[in-house]
C-alpha positions in Angstrom: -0.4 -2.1 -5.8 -1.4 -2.6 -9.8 1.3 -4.2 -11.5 0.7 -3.0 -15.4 3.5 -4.8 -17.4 2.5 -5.9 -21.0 5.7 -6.0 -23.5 4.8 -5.6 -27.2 6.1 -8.9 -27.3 3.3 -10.7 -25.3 0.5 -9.5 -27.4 1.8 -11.2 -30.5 2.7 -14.3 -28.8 -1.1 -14.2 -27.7 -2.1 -14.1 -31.4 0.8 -16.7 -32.2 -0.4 -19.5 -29.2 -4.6 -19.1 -30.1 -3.6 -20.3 -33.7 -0.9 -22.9 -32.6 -2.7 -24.7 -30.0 -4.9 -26.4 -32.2 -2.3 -28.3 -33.5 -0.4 -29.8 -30.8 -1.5 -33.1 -29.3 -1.5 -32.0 -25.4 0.0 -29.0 -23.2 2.7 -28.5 -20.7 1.3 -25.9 -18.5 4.3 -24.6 -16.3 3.8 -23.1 -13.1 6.5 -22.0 -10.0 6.0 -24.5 -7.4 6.1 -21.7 -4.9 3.3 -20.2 -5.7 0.8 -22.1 -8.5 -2.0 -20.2 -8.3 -0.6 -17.0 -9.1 1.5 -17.6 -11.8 -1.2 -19.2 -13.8 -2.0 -17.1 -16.8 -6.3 -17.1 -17.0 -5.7 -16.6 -20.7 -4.3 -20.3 -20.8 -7.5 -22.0 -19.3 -9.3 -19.9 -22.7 -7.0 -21.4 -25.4 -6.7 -24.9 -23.9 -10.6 -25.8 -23.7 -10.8 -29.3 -24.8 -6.7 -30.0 -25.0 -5.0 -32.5 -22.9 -3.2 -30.7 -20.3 -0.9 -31.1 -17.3 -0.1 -28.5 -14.7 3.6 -28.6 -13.9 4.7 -27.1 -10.0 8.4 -26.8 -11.5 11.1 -25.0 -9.2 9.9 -27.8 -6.1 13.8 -27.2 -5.0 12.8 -23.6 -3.8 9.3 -24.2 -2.4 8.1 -25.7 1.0 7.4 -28.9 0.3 4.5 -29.4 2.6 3.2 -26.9 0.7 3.4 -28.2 -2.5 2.0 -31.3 -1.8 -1.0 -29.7 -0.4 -1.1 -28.1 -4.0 -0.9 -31.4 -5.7 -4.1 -32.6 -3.9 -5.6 -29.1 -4.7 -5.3 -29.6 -7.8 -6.2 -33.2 -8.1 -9.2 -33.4 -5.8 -10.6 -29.6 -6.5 -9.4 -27.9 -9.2 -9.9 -31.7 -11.2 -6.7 -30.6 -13.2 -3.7 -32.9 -13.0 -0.4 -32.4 -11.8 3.1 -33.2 -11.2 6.0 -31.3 -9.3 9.4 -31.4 -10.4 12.9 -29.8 -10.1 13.4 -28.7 -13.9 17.2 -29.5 -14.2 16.4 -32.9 -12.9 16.2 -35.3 -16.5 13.8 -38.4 -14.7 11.6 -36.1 -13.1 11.4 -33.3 -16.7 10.3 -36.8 -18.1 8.2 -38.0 -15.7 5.7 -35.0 -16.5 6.3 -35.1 -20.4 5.0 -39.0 -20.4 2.3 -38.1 -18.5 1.3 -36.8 -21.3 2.7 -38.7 -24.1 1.1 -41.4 -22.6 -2.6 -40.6 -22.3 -2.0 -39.9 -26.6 -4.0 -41.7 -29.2 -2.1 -42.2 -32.3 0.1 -43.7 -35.2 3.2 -44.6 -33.9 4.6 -43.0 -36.9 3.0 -39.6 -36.5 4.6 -37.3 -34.5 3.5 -36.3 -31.1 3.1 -32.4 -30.6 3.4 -31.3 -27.2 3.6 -27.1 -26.5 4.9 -25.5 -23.3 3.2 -22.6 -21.9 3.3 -20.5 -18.8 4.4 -16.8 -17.7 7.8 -15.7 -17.6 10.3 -17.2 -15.3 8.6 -20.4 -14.6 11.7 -22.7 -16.0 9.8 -23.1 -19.6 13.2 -23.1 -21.0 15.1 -24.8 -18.7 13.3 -28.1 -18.9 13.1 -27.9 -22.6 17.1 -27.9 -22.4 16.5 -30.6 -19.5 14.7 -32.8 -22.0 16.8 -32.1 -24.8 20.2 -33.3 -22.8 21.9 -30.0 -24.3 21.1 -26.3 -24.1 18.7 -25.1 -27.2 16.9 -22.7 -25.7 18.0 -19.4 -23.7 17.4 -19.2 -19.9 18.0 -16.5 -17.3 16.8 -15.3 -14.0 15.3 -12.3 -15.7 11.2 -12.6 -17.3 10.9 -12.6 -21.0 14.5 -14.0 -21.9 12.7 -16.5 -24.8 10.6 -14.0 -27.4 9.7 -16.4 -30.1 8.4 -20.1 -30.9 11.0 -22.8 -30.5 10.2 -26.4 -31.8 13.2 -29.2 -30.6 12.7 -33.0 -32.1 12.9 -35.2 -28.4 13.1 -39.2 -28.7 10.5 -41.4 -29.8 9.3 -38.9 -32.1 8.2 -36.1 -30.3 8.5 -32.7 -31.0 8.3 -29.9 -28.2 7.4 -26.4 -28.7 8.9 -23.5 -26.0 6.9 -20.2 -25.9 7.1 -16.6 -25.2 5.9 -16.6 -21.5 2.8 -13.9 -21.3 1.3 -12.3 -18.4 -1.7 -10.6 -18.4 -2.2 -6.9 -19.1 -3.1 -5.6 -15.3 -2.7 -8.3 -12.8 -4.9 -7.8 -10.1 -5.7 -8.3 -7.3 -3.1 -6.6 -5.5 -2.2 -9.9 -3.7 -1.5 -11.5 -6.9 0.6 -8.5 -8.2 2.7 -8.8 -5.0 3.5 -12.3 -5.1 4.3 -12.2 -8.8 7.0 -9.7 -8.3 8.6 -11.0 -5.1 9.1 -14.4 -7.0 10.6 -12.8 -10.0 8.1 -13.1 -12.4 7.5 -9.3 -13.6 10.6 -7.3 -14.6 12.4 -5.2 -11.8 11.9 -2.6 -14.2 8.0 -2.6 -13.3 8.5 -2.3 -9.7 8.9 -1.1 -6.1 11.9 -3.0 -4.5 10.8 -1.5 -0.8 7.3 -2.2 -1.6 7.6 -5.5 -2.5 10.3 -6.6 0.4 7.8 -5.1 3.2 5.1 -7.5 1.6 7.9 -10.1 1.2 9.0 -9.4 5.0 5.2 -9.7 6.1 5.1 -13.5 4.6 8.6 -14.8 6.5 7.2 -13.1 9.5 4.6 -14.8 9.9 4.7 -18.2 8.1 8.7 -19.0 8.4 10.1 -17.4 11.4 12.4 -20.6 12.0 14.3 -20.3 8.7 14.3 -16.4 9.1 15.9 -16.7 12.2 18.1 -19.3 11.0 19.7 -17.3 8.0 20.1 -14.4 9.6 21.4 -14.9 13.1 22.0 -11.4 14.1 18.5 -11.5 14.7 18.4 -12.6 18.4 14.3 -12.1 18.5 11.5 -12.5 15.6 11.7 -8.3 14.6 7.9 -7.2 15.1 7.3 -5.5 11.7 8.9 -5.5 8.5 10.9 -2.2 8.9 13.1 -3.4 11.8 13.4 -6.7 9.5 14.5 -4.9 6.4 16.8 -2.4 8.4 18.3 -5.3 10.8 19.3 -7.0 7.3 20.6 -4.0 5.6 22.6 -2.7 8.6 24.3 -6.2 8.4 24.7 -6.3 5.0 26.3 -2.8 4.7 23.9 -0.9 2.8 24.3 2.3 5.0 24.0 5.9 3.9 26.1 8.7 5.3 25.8 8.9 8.8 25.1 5.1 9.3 21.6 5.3 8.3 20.0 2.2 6.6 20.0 2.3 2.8 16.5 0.9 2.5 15.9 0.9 -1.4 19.6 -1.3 -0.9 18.5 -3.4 1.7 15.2 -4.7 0.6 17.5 -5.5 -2.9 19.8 -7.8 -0.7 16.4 -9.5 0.9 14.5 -9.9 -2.1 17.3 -11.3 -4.2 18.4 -14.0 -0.8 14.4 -14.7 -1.2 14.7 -15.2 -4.3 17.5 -17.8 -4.8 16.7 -19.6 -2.1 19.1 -18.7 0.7 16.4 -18.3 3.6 14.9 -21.6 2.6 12.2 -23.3 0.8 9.4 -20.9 1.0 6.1 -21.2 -0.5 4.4 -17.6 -1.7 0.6 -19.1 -1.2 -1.3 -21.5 -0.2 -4.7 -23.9 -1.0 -6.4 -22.2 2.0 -5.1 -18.4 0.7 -7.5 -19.7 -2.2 -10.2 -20.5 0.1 -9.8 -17.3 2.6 -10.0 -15.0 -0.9 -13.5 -16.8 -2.0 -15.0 -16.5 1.4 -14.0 -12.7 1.5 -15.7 -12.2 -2.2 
Protein backbone atom coordinates (compact mmCIF):
# COMPACT_ATOMS: atom_id res chain seq x y z
CA UNK A 1 0.00 0.00 0.00
CA UNK A 2 1.05 3.80 -1.03
CA UNK A 3 -0.22 6.20 1.36
CA UNK A 4 -0.45 9.59 -0.85
CA UNK A 5 -1.71 12.32 1.65
CA UNK A 6 -0.31 15.84 1.16
CA UNK A 7 -2.85 18.76 2.34
CA UNK A 8 -2.38 22.12 0.62
CA UNK A 9 -1.60 23.02 3.97
CA UNK A 10 1.77 21.06 4.39
CA UNK A 11 3.37 22.52 1.42
CA UNK A 12 3.27 26.06 2.76
CA UNK A 13 4.29 25.10 6.15
CA UNK A 14 7.32 23.51 4.24
CA UNK A 15 8.10 27.03 2.76
CA UNK A 16 7.19 28.65 6.23
CA UNK A 17 9.70 26.14 8.53
CA UNK A 18 13.01 26.37 5.67
CA UNK A 19 12.80 30.19 6.38
CA UNK A 20 12.07 30.01 10.17
CA UNK A 21 14.51 27.61 11.25
CA UNK A 22 17.36 29.78 10.92
CA UNK A 23 16.24 31.77 13.61
CA UNK A 24 15.53 29.74 16.36
CA UNK A 25 18.29 28.75 18.80
CA UNK A 26 17.64 24.80 18.88
CA UNK A 27 14.75 22.22 17.75
CA UNK A 28 12.24 20.00 19.51
CA UNK A 29 11.96 17.15 17.07
CA UNK A 30 8.74 15.22 18.27
CA UNK A 31 8.25 11.77 17.48
CA UNK A 32 5.47 8.90 18.77
CA UNK A 33 7.25 6.78 21.15
CA UNK A 34 5.64 3.77 19.57
CA UNK A 35 7.09 3.96 16.71
CA UNK A 36 10.18 6.72 16.13
CA UNK A 37 11.50 5.74 13.13
CA UNK A 38 8.53 6.06 11.11
CA UNK A 39 7.10 9.07 12.14
CA UNK A 40 10.23 10.97 11.45
CA UNK A 41 9.78 13.43 8.65
CA UNK A 42 13.26 13.00 6.25
CA UNK A 43 12.50 16.57 5.27
CA UNK A 44 13.47 17.58 9.04
CA UNK A 45 17.00 16.10 8.99
CA UNK A 46 17.29 18.75 5.48
CA UNK A 47 16.30 21.98 7.30
CA UNK A 48 18.02 21.27 10.68
CA UNK A 49 21.73 20.74 9.35
CA UNK A 50 23.85 22.43 11.75
CA UNK A 51 20.83 23.23 14.50
CA UNK A 52 20.83 21.96 17.93
CA UNK A 53 18.40 19.28 18.11
CA UNK A 54 16.69 16.78 20.42
CA UNK A 55 14.55 13.87 19.29
CA UNK A 56 11.58 13.61 21.63
CA UNK A 57 9.82 9.63 21.97
CA UNK A 58 6.58 11.55 23.34
CA UNK A 59 3.38 9.31 23.97
CA UNK A 60 5.89 6.63 26.24
CA UNK A 61 2.36 6.02 28.21
CA UNK A 62 1.12 4.01 24.99
CA UNK A 63 4.38 2.30 23.96
CA UNK A 64 6.21 -0.87 25.27
CA UNK A 65 8.62 0.30 27.35
CA UNK A 66 11.34 -2.15 26.63
CA UNK A 67 10.94 -1.05 23.47
CA UNK A 68 11.50 2.34 23.87
CA UNK A 69 14.44 2.09 25.80
CA UNK A 70 15.95 0.09 23.17
CA UNK A 71 15.19 3.25 20.99
CA UNK A 72 16.85 5.55 23.34
CA UNK A 73 20.15 3.64 22.97
CA UNK A 74 19.45 3.51 19.20
CA UNK A 75 19.44 6.65 19.01
CA UNK A 76 22.25 7.60 21.33
CA UNK A 77 24.85 4.98 20.40
CA UNK A 78 23.91 4.68 16.44
CA UNK A 79 21.97 7.11 15.06
CA UNK A 80 24.44 9.77 17.37
CA UNK A 81 21.20 11.97 17.81
CA UNK A 82 20.00 12.63 21.33
CA UNK A 83 16.98 11.76 23.03
CA UNK A 84 14.57 11.74 25.66
CA UNK A 85 11.06 9.90 26.23
CA UNK A 86 8.34 11.52 27.90
CA UNK A 87 4.54 11.34 28.57
CA UNK A 88 3.48 14.83 27.08
CA UNK A 89 0.79 15.80 29.69
CA UNK A 90 3.42 15.11 32.35
CA UNK A 91 4.85 19.07 33.30
CA UNK A 92 8.57 17.57 34.88
CA UNK A 93 9.11 15.31 32.24
CA UNK A 94 7.80 18.27 29.00
CA UNK A 95 10.64 20.13 30.88
CA UNK A 96 13.00 17.81 31.28
CA UNK A 97 13.38 17.66 27.34
CA UNK A 98 12.94 21.54 26.82
CA UNK A 99 16.19 22.14 29.23
CA UNK A 100 18.00 19.76 27.47
CA UNK A 101 18.03 22.08 25.20
CA UNK A 102 18.02 25.30 26.87
CA UNK A 103 20.82 24.23 28.53
CA UNK A 104 23.43 23.26 25.94
CA UNK A 105 22.47 27.39 24.64
CA UNK A 106 25.19 30.03 24.42
CA UNK A 107 23.88 33.37 25.15
CA UNK A 108 22.90 36.75 26.87
CA UNK A 109 20.84 36.06 29.52
CA UNK A 110 18.80 38.87 28.29
CA UNK A 111 18.19 37.62 24.86
CA UNK A 112 15.63 35.40 24.32
CA UNK A 113 15.88 31.73 23.70
CA UNK A 114 14.09 30.46 20.46
CA UNK A 115 13.18 27.01 20.56
CA UNK A 116 10.68 25.55 17.48
CA UNK A 117 8.76 22.29 17.60
CA UNK A 118 8.48 20.07 14.73
CA UNK A 119 7.22 16.65 13.79
CA UNK A 120 4.28 15.10 11.69
CA UNK A 121 0.80 15.19 12.71
CA UNK A 122 -0.44 13.58 15.79
CA UNK A 123 2.82 13.28 17.56
CA UNK A 124 1.49 15.56 20.79
CA UNK A 125 3.36 18.83 19.25
CA UNK A 126 0.51 20.64 20.75
CA UNK A 127 -0.09 19.02 23.66
CA UNK A 128 3.23 19.59 25.34
CA UNK A 129 3.26 23.10 24.21
CA UNK A 130 0.00 23.43 26.43
CA UNK A 131 1.99 21.08 29.03
CA UNK A 132 4.71 23.76 29.19
CA UNK A 133 2.57 26.56 29.08
CA UNK A 134 0.44 25.37 32.40
CA UNK A 135 -2.81 26.39 30.31
CA UNK A 136 -4.23 25.36 26.94
CA UNK A 137 -2.95 27.75 23.90
CA UNK A 138 -2.76 25.62 21.39
CA UNK A 139 -5.53 23.23 19.78
CA UNK A 140 -5.13 19.41 20.22
CA UNK A 141 -7.13 16.39 19.00
CA UNK A 142 -6.84 12.79 18.12
CA UNK A 143 -7.27 13.65 14.52
CA UNK A 144 -3.73 14.74 12.15
CA UNK A 145 -3.45 18.27 11.08
CA UNK A 146 -5.63 19.91 13.96
CA UNK A 147 -2.74 22.96 14.31
CA UNK A 148 -2.42 24.72 10.55
CA UNK A 149 -0.35 27.73 11.32
CA UNK A 150 2.81 29.08 13.39
CA UNK A 151 2.18 29.48 17.08
CA UNK A 152 4.87 31.41 19.21
CA UNK A 153 3.96 31.14 23.39
CA UNK A 154 6.48 33.31 25.84
CA UNK A 155 7.56 30.16 28.64
CA UNK A 156 9.57 31.32 31.82
CA UNK A 157 13.03 32.40 31.96
CA UNK A 158 12.64 34.06 28.74
CA UNK A 159 11.96 31.55 26.27
CA UNK A 160 9.76 31.65 23.63
CA UNK A 161 8.38 28.35 21.84
CA UNK A 162 7.17 28.04 18.40
CA UNK A 163 4.29 25.04 17.63
CA UNK A 164 4.10 24.04 13.87
CA UNK A 165 1.94 22.62 11.27
CA UNK A 166 2.87 18.88 11.43
CA UNK A 167 3.94 17.81 7.61
CA UNK A 168 4.30 14.42 6.23
CA UNK A 169 5.83 13.72 3.19
CA UNK A 170 4.10 13.60 -0.22
CA UNK A 171 4.21 9.57 -0.86
CA UNK A 172 5.38 7.72 2.12
CA UNK A 173 6.96 4.64 1.17
CA UNK A 174 7.89 1.99 1.78
CA UNK A 175 4.74 0.25 2.23
CA UNK A 176 5.86 -0.81 5.86
CA UNK A 177 6.20 2.75 6.78
CA UNK A 178 2.72 3.67 5.21
CA UNK A 179 1.17 0.91 7.30
CA UNK A 180 2.47 1.86 10.56
CA UNK A 181 1.78 5.47 10.03
CA UNK A 182 -1.86 4.85 9.56
CA UNK A 183 -2.41 2.25 12.27
CA UNK A 184 -1.00 4.78 14.84
CA UNK A 185 -3.15 7.63 13.66
CA UNK A 186 -0.89 9.62 12.03
CA UNK A 187 -2.54 9.95 8.30
CA UNK A 188 -6.23 10.98 8.15
CA UNK A 189 -8.86 8.06 8.17
CA UNK A 190 -9.94 9.80 5.18
CA UNK A 191 -6.69 8.49 3.22
CA UNK A 192 -7.29 4.97 4.18
CA UNK A 193 -8.31 1.32 4.26
CA UNK A 194 -9.67 0.49 7.86
CA UNK A 195 -9.62 -3.51 6.84
CA UNK A 196 -6.32 -3.02 5.36
CA UNK A 197 -4.67 -1.50 7.95
CA UNK A 198 -6.33 -3.75 10.98
CA UNK A 199 -5.11 -7.08 9.03
CA UNK A 200 -1.52 -5.43 9.13
CA UNK A 201 -2.37 -4.15 12.65
CA UNK A 202 -3.61 -7.88 13.62
CA UNK A 203 -0.38 -9.35 12.01
CA UNK A 204 1.87 -7.15 14.61
CA UNK A 205 -0.27 -8.32 18.10
CA UNK A 206 -0.10 -11.78 16.62
CA UNK A 207 3.04 -12.09 16.69
CA UNK A 208 4.83 -9.70 19.04
CA UNK A 209 2.00 -9.31 21.96
CA UNK A 210 -0.06 -12.39 22.16
CA UNK A 211 -0.18 -12.00 26.08
CA UNK A 212 -1.97 -8.64 26.12
CA UNK A 213 -4.07 -9.74 23.04
CA UNK A 214 -5.23 -12.49 24.97
CA UNK A 215 -5.58 -10.57 27.94
CA UNK A 216 -8.13 -7.82 26.50
CA UNK A 217 -10.03 -9.90 24.71
CA UNK A 218 -10.82 -13.00 26.73
CA UNK A 219 -13.30 -14.57 24.44
CA UNK A 220 -10.34 -15.64 22.78
CA UNK A 221 -9.57 -19.01 24.47
CA UNK A 222 -6.50 -19.75 21.83
CA UNK A 223 -4.02 -17.18 19.96
CA UNK A 224 -6.49 -17.01 16.43
CA UNK A 225 -3.98 -18.26 13.62
CA UNK A 226 -4.44 -15.38 11.19
CA UNK A 227 -5.72 -12.04 11.26
CA UNK A 228 -9.32 -12.80 9.76
CA UNK A 229 -10.42 -15.11 12.57
CA UNK A 230 -8.79 -12.21 14.90
CA UNK A 231 -10.71 -9.37 13.34
CA UNK A 232 -14.01 -11.52 13.01
CA UNK A 233 -13.64 -13.05 16.74
CA UNK A 234 -13.52 -9.16 17.86
CA UNK A 235 -16.30 -7.99 15.71
CA UNK A 236 -18.68 -10.89 16.46
CA UNK A 237 -18.08 -9.80 20.18
CA UNK A 238 -18.44 -6.44 19.69
CA UNK A 239 -21.69 -6.54 17.71
CA UNK A 240 -20.71 -5.39 14.39
CA UNK A 241 -22.88 -8.13 12.53
CA UNK A 242 -24.68 -7.78 9.23
CA UNK A 243 -28.00 -9.47 8.46
CA UNK A 244 -27.78 -12.97 9.00
CA UNK A 245 -25.17 -12.73 11.75
CA UNK A 246 -22.37 -12.25 9.45
CA UNK A 247 -19.27 -10.26 10.69
CA UNK A 248 -19.34 -6.54 9.64
CA UNK A 249 -15.64 -6.50 8.80
CA UNK A 250 -15.16 -2.70 7.63
CA UNK A 251 -17.01 -2.36 11.52
CA UNK A 252 -14.86 -4.56 13.20
CA UNK A 253 -11.47 -3.74 12.17
CA UNK A 254 -12.91 0.19 13.26
CA UNK A 255 -13.46 -1.16 16.89
CA UNK A 256 -9.75 -2.85 16.71
CA UNK A 257 -7.95 -0.14 15.40
CA UNK A 258 -9.48 2.57 17.44
CA UNK A 259 -8.81 -0.11 21.06
CA UNK A 260 -5.15 -0.12 19.40
CA UNK A 261 -5.12 3.08 19.15
CA UNK A 262 -5.95 4.44 22.66
CA UNK A 263 -4.33 2.07 24.33
CA UNK A 264 -6.76 -0.52 25.60
CA UNK A 265 -4.76 -3.76 24.51
CA UNK A 266 -1.68 -2.38 26.06
CA UNK A 267 1.47 -0.64 25.57
CA UNK A 268 2.46 -1.67 22.14
CA UNK A 269 5.33 -0.58 20.19
CA UNK A 270 4.74 -0.37 16.07
CA UNK A 271 8.71 -1.01 15.38
CA UNK A 272 11.61 -1.78 16.49
CA UNK A 273 15.82 -1.01 16.38
CA UNK A 274 16.24 -4.44 14.78
CA UNK A 275 13.06 -3.76 12.09
CA UNK A 276 15.74 -1.00 11.19
CA UNK A 277 18.47 -3.44 10.93
CA UNK A 278 16.33 -6.43 9.18
CA UNK A 279 15.23 -3.54 6.34
CA UNK A 280 19.15 -2.54 5.59
CA UNK A 281 20.14 -6.16 5.34
CA UNK A 282 17.19 -6.83 2.89
CA UNK A 283 18.29 -3.52 0.66
Amino acid sequence: MTIQWFPGHMLETENLLKKAISKVDAVLEILDARLPNASANPFVNNICKGKLRLKVLNKNDLADPEQTKLWLNYFESIAKTPAYSICGTQKSQAYEALNYCVNRIDRNRARKIKVMVLGIPNTGKSTILNTLAGKKIAKTGNVPAITRHQQRTSLKNNIDIYDTPGILWPVIEPKQKAYILAASGAISDTAIDYTDIAFFSSTLLIKRYPDLLMARYPFLKTLPKDELTLIEKIGAARGCLKKGGVVNLQKASEALIRELRGGKIGKISFETPKDIENDTKTN
